[in-house]
N, C-alpha and C positions, 0 to 999 in steps of 0.2 A: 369144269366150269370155265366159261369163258376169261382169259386176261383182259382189262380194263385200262389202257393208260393214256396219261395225259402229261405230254411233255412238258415241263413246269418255265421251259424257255420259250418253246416254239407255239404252246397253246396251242397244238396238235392234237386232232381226239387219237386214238388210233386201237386195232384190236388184233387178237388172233384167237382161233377159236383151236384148242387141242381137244377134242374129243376123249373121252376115257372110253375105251373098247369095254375094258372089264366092265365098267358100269352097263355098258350097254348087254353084254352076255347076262351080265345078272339080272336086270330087266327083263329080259326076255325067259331065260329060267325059272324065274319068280311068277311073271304073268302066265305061261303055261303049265305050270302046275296049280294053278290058280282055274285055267282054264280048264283043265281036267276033272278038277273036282277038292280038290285040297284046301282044307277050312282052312289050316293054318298058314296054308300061304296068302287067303284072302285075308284074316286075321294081321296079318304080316303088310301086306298093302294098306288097309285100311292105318295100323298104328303108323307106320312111315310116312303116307303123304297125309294123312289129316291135317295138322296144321301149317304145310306147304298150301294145301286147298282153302283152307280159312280164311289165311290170309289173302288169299289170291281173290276167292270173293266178297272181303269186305272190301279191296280196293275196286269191287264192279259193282258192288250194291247198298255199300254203307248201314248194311242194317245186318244185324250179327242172326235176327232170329230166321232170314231170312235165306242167309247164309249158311249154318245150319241145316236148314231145312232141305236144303239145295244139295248140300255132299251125302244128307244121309238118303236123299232120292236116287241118287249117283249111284251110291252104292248096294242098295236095296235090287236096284234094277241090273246092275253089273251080276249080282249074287243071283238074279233069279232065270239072267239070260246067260250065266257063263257062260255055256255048250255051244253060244251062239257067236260070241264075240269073236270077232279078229285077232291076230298076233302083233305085237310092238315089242320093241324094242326099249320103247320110252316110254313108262309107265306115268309118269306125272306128266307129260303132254297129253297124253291120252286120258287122263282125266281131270285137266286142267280144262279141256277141249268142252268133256262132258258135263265139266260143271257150269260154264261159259254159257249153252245151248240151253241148259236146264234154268239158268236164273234169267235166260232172254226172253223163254218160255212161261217164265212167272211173270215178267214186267208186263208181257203181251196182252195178259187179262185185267190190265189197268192202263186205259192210253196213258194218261200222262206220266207214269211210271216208265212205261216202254219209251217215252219220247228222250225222257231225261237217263235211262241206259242207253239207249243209241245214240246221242249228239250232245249234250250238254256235262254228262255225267264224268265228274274227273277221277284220274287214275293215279293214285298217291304211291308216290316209293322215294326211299331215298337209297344213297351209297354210303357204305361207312370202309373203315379198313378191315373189320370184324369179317365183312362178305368177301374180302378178297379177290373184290372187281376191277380196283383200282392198282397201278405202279405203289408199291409199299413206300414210296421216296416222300409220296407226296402228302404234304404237311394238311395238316386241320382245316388252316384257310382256306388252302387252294381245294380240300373236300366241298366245306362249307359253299365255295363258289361254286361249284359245280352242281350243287345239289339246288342251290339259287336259279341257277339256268334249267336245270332240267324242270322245278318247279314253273316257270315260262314257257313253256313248251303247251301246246295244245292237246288235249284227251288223247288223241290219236296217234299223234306223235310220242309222247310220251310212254303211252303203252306198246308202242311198237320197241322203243328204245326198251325199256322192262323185259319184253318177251328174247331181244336176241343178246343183251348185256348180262341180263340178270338171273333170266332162266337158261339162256345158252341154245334159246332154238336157230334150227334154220329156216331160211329165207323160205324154204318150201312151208315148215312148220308153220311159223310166220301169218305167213298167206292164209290157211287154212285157217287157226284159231281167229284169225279178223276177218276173215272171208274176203279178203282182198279178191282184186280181177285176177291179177298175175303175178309171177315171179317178178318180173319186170317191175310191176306197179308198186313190189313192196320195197325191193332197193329203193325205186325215187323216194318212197316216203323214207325210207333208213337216213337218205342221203341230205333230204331238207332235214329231216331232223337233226343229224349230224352239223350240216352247214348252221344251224341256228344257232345251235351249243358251239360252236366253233367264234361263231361273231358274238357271242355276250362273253366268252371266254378271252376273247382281246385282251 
């Protein structure tokens, strides 16, 4: 998981992303014997990211039955096309991805549903020390403040910040679960984003 820090003098955002390899071999391990046929490793995905997924879409749908509905689609379809699917390395991108598409899919059969998950619809998270996103130095307030500014932050922005701080993806990742234009396009928005959080954090 990504480090998180915020220089409590300089009110600098700043980060560094360490990748865990293991995690990533075991990802991949995991999903191909999943892909082969193996209950219990689909068994095994399904207990591990469920409530990683949950909560990922109540922060995009705010409705729990809907959400719900949405992972056990996911997964129904995962389980009926395994033979078919691709290889990852990143198991919860990849079905963070699938659930993202599936509940776009739901709103699209209700305009104003769909209007309000594509452009008005907010994206709730905060940081605590518990997530271990943050420099450990830094005090309550200076959490509390940060969590103030990111709540500031526009839908957009603020799920982009969620996607590379909190879930640890890359800029390529990124791009794909927002459907961004480009690699390009999704830095700029990292980067206002960051500049924002940077000027309320003065």
């Amino acid at each position: 998981m990504p480090q998180y820090k915020l220089d409590s003098y300089s009110s600098e955002i700043s980060y560094g992303r360490n990748p865990d390899t293991s995690n990533t071999v075991e990802d991949k391990v995991l999903w191909d014997e999943f892909r082969k046929g193996a209950d219990a490793a689909f068994i095994q995905i399904y207990e591990q990211f469920f409530d990683s997924l949950f909560a990922y879409g109540m922060r995009l749908s705010k409705d729990e039955s809907q959400t719900k509905d949405g992972i056990q689609e996911v997964f129904f379809d995962l389980k009926r096309l395994r033979h078919k699917v691709g290889p990852t390395d990143n198991i919860k991108f990849y079905l963070l991805t699938c659930l993202k598409r599936k509940l776009q899919r739901q709103f699209s059969k209700w305009e104003h549903k769909r209007e309000s998950f594509d452009t008005s619809q907010d994206f709730d998270f905060t940081i605590s020390h518990e997530q271990q996103l943050i420099d450990q130095q830094m005090g309550m307030e200076k959490i509390e403040e940060l969590n103030n500014a990111i709540a500031k932050l526009s839908p957009r922005k603020k799920e982009i910040i969620y996607y590379f701080f909190y879930e640890g993806f890359s800029y390529v990742q990124v791009q794909e679960i927002m459907g961004l234009e480009s690699v390009k396009t999704t830095r700029n928005l990292m980067y206002k984003a960051l500049d924002f959080l940077r000027e309320k954090l003065k």
